[in-house]
C-alpha positions in Angstrom: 5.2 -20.8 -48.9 7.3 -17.7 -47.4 4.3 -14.4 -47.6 5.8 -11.7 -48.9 6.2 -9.5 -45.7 8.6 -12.5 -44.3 10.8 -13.2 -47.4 14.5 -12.0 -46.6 15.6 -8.8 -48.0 17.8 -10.3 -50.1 15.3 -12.6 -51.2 12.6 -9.7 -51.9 15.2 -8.0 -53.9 16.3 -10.8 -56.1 12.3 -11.0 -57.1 11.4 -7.6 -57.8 14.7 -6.9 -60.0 13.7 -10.3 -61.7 10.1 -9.0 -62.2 8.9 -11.5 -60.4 7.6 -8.9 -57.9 7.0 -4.8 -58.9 8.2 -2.6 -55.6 4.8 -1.1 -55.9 3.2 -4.6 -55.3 5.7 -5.4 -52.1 5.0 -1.6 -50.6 2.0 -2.1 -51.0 1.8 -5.1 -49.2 3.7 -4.1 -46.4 1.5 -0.9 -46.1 -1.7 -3.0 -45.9 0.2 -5.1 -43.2 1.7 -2.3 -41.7 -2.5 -0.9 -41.3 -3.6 -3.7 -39.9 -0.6 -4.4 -37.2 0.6 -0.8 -36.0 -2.2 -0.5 -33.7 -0.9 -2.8 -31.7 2.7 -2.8 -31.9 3.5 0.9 -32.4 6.9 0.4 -34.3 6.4 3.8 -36.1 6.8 7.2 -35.4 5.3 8.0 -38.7 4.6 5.7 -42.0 5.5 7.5 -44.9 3.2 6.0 -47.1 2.3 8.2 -49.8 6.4 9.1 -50.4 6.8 4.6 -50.4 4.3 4.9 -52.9 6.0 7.2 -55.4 8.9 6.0 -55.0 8.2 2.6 -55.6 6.5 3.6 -58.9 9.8 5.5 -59.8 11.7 2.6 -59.1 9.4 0.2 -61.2 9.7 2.9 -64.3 13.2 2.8 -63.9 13.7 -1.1 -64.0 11.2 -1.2 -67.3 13.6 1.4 -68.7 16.8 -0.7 -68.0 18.3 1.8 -65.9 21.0 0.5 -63.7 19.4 -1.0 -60.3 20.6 -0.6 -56.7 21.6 -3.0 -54.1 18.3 -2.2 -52.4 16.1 -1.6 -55.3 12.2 -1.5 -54.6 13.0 -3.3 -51.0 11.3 -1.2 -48.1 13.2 0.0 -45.1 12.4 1.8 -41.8 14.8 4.3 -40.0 14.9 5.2 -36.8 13.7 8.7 -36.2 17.1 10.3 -34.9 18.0 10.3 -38.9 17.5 13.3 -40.6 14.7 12.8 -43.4 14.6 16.3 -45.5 11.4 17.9 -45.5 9.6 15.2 -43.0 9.7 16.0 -39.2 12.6 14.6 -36.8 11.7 13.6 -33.4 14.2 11.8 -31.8 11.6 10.7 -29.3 11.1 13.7 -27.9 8.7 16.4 -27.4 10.7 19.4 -28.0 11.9 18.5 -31.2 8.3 17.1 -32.4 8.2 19.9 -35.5 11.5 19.8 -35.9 11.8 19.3 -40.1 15.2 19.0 -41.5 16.3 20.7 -44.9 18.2 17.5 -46.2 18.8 14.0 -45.0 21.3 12.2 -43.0 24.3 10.5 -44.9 23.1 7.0 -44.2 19.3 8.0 -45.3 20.7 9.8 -48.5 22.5 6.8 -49.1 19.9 4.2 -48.7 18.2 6.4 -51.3 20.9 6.2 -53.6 20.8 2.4 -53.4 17.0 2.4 -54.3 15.7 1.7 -51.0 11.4 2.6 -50.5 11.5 4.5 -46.5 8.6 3.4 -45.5 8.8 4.9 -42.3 9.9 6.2 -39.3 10.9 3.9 -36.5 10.0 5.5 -32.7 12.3 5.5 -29.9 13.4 6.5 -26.5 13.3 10.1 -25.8 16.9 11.0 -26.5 18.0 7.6 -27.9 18.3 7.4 -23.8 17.0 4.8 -21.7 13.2 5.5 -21.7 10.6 6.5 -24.0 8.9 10.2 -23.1 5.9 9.9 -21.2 3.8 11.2 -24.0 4.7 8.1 -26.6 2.9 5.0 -26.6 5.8 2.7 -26.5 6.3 0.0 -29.0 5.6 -3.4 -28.4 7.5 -7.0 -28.4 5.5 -8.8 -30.7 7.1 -11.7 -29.4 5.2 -11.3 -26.0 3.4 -8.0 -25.7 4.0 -8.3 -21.6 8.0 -8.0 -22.0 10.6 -5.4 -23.2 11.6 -4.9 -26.3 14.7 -3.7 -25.7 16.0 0.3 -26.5 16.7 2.5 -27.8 16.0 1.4 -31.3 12.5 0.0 -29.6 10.7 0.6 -33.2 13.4 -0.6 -35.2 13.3 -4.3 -33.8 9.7 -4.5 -33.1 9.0 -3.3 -37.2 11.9 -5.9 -38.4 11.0 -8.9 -36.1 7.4 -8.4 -37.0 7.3 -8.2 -40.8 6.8 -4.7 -41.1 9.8 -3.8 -42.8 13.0 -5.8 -44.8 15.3 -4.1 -42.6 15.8 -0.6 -40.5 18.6 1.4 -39.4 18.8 1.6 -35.1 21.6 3.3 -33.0 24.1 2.2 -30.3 25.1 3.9 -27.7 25.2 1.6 -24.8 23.2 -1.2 -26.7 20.8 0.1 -28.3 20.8 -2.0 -31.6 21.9 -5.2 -29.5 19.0 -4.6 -26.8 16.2 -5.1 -29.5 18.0 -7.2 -31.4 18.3 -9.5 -28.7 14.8 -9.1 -27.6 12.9 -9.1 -30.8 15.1 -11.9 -32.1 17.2 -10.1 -34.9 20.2 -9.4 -36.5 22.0 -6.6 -35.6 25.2 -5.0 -36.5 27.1 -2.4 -34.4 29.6 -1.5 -37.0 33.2 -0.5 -36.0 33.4 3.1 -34.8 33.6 5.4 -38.0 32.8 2.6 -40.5 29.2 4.7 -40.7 28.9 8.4 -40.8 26.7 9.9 -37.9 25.8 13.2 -39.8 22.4 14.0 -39.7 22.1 11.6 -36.7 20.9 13.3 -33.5 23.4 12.2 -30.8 22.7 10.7 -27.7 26.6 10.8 -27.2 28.7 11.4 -30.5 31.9 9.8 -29.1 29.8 6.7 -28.3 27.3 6.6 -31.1 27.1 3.9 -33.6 24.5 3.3 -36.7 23.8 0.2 -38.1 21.9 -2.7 -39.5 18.8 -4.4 -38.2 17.6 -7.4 -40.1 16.5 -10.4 -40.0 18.7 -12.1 -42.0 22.8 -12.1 -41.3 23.4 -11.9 -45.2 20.1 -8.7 -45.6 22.2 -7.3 -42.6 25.6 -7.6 -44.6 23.3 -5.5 -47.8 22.2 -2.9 -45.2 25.8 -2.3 -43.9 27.8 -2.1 -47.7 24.8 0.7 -48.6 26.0 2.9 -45.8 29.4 2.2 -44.7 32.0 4.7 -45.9 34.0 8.0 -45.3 32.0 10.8 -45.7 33.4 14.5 -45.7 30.4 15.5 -43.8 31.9 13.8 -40.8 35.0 14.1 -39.8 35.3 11.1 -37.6 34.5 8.7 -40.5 37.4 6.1 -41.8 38.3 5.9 -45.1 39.4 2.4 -45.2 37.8 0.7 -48.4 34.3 -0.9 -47.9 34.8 -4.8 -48.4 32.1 -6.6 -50.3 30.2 -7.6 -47.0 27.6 -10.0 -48.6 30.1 -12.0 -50.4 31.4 -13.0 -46.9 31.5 -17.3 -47.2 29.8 -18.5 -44.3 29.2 -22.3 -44.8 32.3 -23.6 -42.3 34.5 -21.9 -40.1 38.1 -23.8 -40.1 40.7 -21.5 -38.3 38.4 -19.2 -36.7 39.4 -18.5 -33.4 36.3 -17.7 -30.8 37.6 -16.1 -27.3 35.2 -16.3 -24.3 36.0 -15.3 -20.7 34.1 -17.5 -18.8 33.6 -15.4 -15.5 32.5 -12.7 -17.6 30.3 -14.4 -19.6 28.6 -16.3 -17.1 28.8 -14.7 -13.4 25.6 -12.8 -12.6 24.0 -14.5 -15.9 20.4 -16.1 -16.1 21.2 -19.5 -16.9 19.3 -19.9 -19.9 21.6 -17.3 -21.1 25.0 -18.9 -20.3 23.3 -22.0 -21.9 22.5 -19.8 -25.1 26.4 -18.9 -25.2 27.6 -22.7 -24.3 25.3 -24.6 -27.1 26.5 -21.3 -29.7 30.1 -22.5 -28.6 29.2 -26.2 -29.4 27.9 -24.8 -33.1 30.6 -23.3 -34.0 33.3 -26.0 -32.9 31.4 -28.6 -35.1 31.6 -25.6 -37.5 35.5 -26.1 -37.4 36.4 -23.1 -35.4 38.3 -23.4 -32.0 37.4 -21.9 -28.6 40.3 -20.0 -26.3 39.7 -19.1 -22.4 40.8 -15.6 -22.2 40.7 -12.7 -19.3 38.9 -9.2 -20.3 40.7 -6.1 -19.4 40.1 -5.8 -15.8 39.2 -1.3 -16.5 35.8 -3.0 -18.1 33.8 -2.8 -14.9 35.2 0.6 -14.6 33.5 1.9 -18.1 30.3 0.2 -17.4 30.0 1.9 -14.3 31.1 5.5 -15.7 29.2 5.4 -18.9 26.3 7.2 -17.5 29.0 9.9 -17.0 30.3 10.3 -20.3 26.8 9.6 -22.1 25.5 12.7 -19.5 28.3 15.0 -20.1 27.8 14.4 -24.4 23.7 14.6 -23.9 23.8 17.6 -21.9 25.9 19.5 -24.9 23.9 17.7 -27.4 20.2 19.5 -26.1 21.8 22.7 -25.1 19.5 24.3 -27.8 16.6 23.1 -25.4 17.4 22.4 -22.0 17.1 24.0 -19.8 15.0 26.4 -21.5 12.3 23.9 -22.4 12.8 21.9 -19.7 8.9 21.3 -18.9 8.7 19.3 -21.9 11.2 16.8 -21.3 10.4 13.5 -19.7 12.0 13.3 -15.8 14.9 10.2 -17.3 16.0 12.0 -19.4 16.1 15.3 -17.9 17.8 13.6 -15.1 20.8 12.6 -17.1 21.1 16.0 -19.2 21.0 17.8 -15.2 23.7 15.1 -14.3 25.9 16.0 -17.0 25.7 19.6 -15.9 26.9 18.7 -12.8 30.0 16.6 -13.7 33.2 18.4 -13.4 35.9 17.5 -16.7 38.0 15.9 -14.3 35.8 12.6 -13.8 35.2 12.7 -17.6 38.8 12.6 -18.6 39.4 10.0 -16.0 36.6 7.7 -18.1 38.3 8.9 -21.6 41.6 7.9 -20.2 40.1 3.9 -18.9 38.5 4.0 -22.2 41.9 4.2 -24.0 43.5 1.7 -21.6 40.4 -0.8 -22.4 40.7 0.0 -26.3 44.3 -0.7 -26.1 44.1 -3.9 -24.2 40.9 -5.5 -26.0 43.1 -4.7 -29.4 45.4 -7.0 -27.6 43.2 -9.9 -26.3 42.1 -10.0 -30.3 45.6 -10.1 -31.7 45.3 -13.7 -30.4 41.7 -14.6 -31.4 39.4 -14.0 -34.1 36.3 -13.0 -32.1 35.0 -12.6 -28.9 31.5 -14.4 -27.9 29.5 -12.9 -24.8 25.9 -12.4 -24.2 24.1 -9.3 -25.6 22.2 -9.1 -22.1 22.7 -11.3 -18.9 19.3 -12.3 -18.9 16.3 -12.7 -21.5 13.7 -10.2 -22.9 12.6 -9.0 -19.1 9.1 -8.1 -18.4 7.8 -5.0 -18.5 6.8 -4.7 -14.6 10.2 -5.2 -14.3 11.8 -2.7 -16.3 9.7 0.0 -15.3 10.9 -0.5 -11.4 14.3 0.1 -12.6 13.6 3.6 -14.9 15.0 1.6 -18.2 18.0 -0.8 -18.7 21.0 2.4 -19.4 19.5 3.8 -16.4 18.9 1.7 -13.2 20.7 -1.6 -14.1 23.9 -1.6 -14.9 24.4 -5.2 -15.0 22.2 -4.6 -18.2 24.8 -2.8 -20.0 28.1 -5.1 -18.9 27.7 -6.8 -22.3 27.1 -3.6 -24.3 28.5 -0.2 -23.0 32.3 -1.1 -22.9 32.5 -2.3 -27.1 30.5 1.3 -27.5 33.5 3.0 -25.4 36.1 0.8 -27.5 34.5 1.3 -31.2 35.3 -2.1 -31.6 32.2 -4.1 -33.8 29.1 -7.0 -32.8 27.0 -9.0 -34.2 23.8 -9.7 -32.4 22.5 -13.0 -33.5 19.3 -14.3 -32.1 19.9 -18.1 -31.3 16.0 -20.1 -30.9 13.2 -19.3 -28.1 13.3 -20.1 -24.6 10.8 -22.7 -23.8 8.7 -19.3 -22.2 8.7 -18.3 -25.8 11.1 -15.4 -25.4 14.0 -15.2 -27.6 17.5 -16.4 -27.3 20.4 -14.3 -28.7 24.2 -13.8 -28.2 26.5 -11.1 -29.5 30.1 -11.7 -31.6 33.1 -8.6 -30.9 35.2 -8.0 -33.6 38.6 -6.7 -34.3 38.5 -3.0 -35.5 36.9 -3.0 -39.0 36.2 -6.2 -38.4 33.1 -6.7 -39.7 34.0 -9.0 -42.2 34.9 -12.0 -39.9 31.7 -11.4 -37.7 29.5 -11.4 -40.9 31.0 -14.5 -42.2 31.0 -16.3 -38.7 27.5 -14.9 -38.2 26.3 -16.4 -41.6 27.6 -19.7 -40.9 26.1 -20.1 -37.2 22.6 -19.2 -39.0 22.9 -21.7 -41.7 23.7 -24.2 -38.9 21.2 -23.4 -36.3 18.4 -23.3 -39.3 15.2 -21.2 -40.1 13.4 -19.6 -37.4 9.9 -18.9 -36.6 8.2 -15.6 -36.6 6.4 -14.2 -34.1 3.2 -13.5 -35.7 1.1 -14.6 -39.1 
């Protein structure tokens, strides 16, 4: 039998509105787990236990009362700790915003309220959402294979999902930073079209790059996640207020007519094999699913965005800690420092250059998916590296940038992923490829995500 802490959210929230479960029982259990593993692993920023606790209690009055239930009633979730939580501190992974405590909560936070989510905590990250975690935090760890990376920005987020720690949790992208640990903890993730989530009371990394979405387990748990907080919200202007679809009714049993576009030199040049092979056997999944695979070219300016991202990320940083740098600059780690004192030194000119490819690429990719449904591609050109290796290199977004051909250039377009993890390598590591979708289209990836996962079948967990 499933234990509690691995049941799918969906699952876990079919029981405790059934009564088969009380949210106190399942925070509670997750908290006990949570004790015993976080010592180890080092997912959190900060539990919030005592507020899981009264909440849950609420939520269990509520049900007995017959009070209308939420999509996410009594079902604990973790947020990455960029999100605003009012009256509890936001880090961001840094040092200079340790005490900062905000007076009300992000959108997507106040949402998942709404929705009768339990926060049970705090997920860490990289100082900045950037590339590395400050000096001063113990970084979290794989629980896959302690001795490898697991992946950033939303390092906490993946780690607490993959490891039973939590039903789901909200990570960032900004140059992969939801596909990264997806991809490494071996997740779901969803990088929602640009807009289709509001950023406010999100600390940016880069706002014109930023994305917040779903991590999960589950394809379907990440489709719940995504119809909680999707939406236009007045509180951010770059919000769209196309209607929210009913993401978890997505069908996802066959695919007939789906149209899957792959490049092949950009898929596999400069790809671990074990990779490419990933992408190939996904192929041969979803043509026995019904759907059919078309060669295409990716717009030749992508090369030119992965290589200038560190430019526009730098330029949007650099404004975004102008309240603390340089005047605190003794407390920031030297990575990010170094990008915030790059940005100060690019001129507009090279940035406009970057906003202008960027346009050209948006334009284009629009066009390569007028044609196809989807586009397949890895999420990183090799597997979950080790951590010798990683630290040579100062962090994936900031020495390789081979790491971020995969990621970076949908960020710059807006456009929407799935991350879906896809088996272990026979070194144990996990396997995992990413889906891009047409602008709000989310739909599509959820339902071609769904039906890969009911084809490829349950997978294990990485511990008891």
């Amino acid at each position: 039998m499933q234990p509690i802490h691995y049941l799918s959210l969906t699952e876990v929230g079919r029981r405790i509105k059934s009564g088969e479960l009380s949210a106190v029982e399942v925070t509670e259990r997750m908290l006990e787990r949570i004790e015993r593993l976080e010592p180890e692993l080092h997912g959190f920023a900060r539990v919030l236990g005592d507020q899981a606790r009264a909440t849950a209690a609420r939520l269990d009055r509520e049900r007995s009362a017959g009070q209308p239930l939420g999509l996410l009633h009594g079902i604990p979730i973790a947020i990455k700790d960029l999100l605003n939580t009012r009256g509890i501190a936001t880090a961001s992974g840094t040092r200079v915003m340790a005490d900062y405590v905000p007076d009300e909560d992000a959108t997507v936070v106040s949402r998942l309220k709404q929705a009768g989510a339990v926060i049970i905590g705090k997920t860490q990250l990289t100082e900045g959402a950037f590339a590395v975690h400050h000096p001063a935090i113990v970084a979290p760890v794989n629980p896959w294979k302690p001795t490898h990376w697991p992946g950033v920005s939303s390092s906490g987020s993946g780690v607490t999902v993959a490891a039973g720690l939590a039903f789901g949790a909200l990570g960032s992208d900004t140059g992969g930073s939801i596909r990264f640990p997806s991809a490494s903890c071996g997740i779901v993730g969803i990088k929602p079209t640009y807009g289709r989530v509001s950023r406010h009371g999100a600390f940016p990394l880069a706002e014109s790059l930023d994305h917040i979405g779903p991590m999960t387990r589950t394809v379907e748990d990440a489709a719940r996640l995504l119809q909680v907080i999707a939406g236009r919200d007045p509180a951010d202007a770059t919000t769209l207020g196309a209607t929210v679809p009913d993401y978890p009714a997505m069908p996802g049993e066959r695919l007939p007519g789906l149209t899957i576009g792959i490049d092949p030199d950009y898929t596999f040049q400069g790809v671990d094999p074990v990779v490419a092979a990933t992408v190939r056997d996904a192929l041969g999944t979803f043509r026995a699913l019904g759907a059919e695979v078309v060669e295409l070219r990716m717009p030749p300016m992508l090369g030119e965005l992965v290589r200038g991202w560190n430019v526009t990320c730098a330029m949007e940083c650099a404004r975004a800690h102008a309240k603390y740098y340089p005047a605190r600059k003794a407390e920031y780690g030297p990575v990010l420092a170094s990008l915030i004192e790059r940005g100060l030194r690019t001129g507009p000119a090279e940035y406009q250059a970057l906003e202008r490819t960027r346009a050209a690429f948006r334009d284009a990719l629009d066009g390569l998916l007028a044609d196809v449904d989807v586009i397949i591609a890895p999420c990183m050109p090799m597997l979950p590296p080790d951590l010798a290796t990683m630290d040579a290199v100062s962090g994936a977004a900031s020495g390789r940038v081979d790491a971020i051909t995969f990621t970076a250039p949908f960020d710059y377009s807006g456009h929407p992923t799935i991350s879906l993890p896809a088996g272990l390598s026979e070194d144990g590591l996990p396997r995992s490829f990413q889906l891009v979708g047409r602008h709000l289209g989310e739909p599509t990836l959820i339902r071609a995500g769904a039906a890969f996962e009911a084809a490829r079948g349950p997978l294990p967990h990485p511990l008891p």
